[in-house]
C-alpha positions in Angstrom: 3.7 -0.3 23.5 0.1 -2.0 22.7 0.1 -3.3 19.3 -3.4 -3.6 17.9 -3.8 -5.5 14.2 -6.5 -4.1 12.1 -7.4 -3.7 8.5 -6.3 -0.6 6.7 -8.4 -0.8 3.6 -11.4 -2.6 2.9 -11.0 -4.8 0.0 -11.7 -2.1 -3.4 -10.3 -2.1 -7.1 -7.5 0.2 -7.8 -7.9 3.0 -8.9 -6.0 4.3 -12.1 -4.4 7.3 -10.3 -2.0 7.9 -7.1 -4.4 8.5 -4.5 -4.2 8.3 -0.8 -5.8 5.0 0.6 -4.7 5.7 4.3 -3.8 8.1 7.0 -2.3 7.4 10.4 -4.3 9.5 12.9 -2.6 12.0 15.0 -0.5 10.2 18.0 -0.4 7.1 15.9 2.5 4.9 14.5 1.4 2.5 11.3 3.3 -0.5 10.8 1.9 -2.3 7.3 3.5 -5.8 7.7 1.7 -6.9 4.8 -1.0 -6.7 1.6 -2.3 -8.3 -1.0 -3.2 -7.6 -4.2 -5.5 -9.4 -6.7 -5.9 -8.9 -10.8 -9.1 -9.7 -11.5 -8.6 -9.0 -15.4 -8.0 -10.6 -18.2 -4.4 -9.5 -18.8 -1.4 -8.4 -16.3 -1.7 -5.5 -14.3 1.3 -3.0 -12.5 1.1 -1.3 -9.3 3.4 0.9 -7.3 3.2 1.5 -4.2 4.3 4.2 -1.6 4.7 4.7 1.9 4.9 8.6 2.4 6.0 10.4 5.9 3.7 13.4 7.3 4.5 16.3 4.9 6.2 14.2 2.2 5.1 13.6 -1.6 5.4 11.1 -4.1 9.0 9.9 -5.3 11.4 7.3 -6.1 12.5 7.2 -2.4 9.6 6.4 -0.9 8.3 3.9 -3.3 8.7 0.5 -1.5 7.3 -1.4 -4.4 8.0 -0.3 -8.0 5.6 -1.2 -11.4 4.9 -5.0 -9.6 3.3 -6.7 -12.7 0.1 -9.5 -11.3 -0.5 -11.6 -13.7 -4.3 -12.5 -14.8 -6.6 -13.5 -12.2 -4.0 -14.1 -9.7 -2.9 -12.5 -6.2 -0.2 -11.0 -5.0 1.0 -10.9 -1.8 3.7 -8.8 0.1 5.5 -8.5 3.2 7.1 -5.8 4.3 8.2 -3.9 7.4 7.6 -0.5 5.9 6.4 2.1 9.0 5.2 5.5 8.7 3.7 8.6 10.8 1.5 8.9 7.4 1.2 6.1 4.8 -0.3 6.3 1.4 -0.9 3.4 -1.1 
């Protein structure tokens, strides 16, 4: 199987809300080996983040990384193997 690397999102500022950030096209397998996050604010920020299969919602069992706190003006990076038909961050 072809493996092509690509960006899934465009760099953007989180929004305040679960929202969908990306959807696998039909056919397709997503493998998201990694991200990174940056807080460009004054105090510490939380995210969560899901990865969701096709028909799936939001839960506890598909959260891969739970209320990670980034502290001011720093990044955050994370690896992960997490793979999905669908995936939403």
């Amino acid at each position: 199987m072809a493996v092509t690397a690509k960006v899934l999102i465009n760099a953007k500022y989180a929004a305040n809300a679960q929202q969908t950030e990306y959807t696998a096209p039909a056919s397709t397998r997503t493998i998201i080996d990694k991200f990174t996050a940056t807080n460009t604010d004054a105090s510490a920020q939380t995210i969560s983040i899901h990865i969701i299969p096709s028909g799936g919602s939001y839960g506890g069992s598909n959260k891969i990384v739970k209320t990670l706190s980034i502290t001011a003006a720093r990044n955050q990076r994370h690896h992960s193997n997490a793979e999905s038909d669908l995936s939403r961050w």
